[in-house]
C-alpha positions as CSV (number, residue, x, y, z in Angstrom):
1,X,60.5,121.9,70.9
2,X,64.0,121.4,69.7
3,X,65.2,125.2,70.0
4,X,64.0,124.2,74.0
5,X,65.5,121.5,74.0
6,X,68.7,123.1,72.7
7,X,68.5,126.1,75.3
8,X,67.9,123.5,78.7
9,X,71.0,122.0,77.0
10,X,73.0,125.2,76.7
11,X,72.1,126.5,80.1
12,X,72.7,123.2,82.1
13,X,75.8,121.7,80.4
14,X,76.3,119.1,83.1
15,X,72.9,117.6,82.3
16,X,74.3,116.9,78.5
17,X,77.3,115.4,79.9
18,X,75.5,112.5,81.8
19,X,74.1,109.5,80.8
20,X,71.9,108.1,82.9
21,X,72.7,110.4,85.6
22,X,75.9,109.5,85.8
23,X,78.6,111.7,84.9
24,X,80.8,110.7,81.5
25,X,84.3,111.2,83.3
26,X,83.2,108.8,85.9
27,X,82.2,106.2,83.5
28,X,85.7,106.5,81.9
29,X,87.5,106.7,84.8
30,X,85.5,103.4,86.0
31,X,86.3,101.8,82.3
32,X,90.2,103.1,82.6
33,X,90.4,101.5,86.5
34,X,89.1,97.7,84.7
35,X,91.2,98.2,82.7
36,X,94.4,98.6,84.3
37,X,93.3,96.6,86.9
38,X,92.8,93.3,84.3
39,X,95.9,94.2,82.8
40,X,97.7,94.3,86.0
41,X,96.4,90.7,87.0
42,X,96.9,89.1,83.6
43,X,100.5,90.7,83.0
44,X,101.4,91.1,86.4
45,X,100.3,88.8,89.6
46,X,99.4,85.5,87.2
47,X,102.6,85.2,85.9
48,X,104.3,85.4,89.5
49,X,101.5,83.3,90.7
50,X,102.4,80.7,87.9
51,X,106.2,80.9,88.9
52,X,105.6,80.6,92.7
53,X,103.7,77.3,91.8
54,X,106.1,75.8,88.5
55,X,109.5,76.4,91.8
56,X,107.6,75.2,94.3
57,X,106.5,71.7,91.9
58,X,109.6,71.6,91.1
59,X,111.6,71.9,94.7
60,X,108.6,68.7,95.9
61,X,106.5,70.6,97.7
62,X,103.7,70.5,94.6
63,X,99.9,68.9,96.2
64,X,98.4,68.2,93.9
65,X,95.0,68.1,95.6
């Protein structure tokens, strides 16, 4: 059962790289995209987000509500 196993394996090697049926490079490139997109927001657009609204307290335009 294994040395079939082994075989099917050997023949179809897309079918060993899938989990799920979904390919392994998609599922990293998915992980890699969350990534850099989390890092992007947390390092990138809240800091200028938090700057917009700290000049624009400060100049008297802050609502605070």
């Amino acid at each position: 059962m294994l040395a079939a196993l082994l075989r099917l394996f050997a023949l179809r090697p897309l079918l060993t790289m899938a989990i799920f049926g979904i390919p392994v490079l998609l599922l990293i490139a998915v992980g890699l995209f969350t990534i850099w997109t989390l890092k992007f927001l947390l390092f990138v657009a809240l800091p200028i987000a938090l700057i917009v609204w700290v000049l624009r307290c400060v100049f008297g335009s802050c609502n605070d509500g």
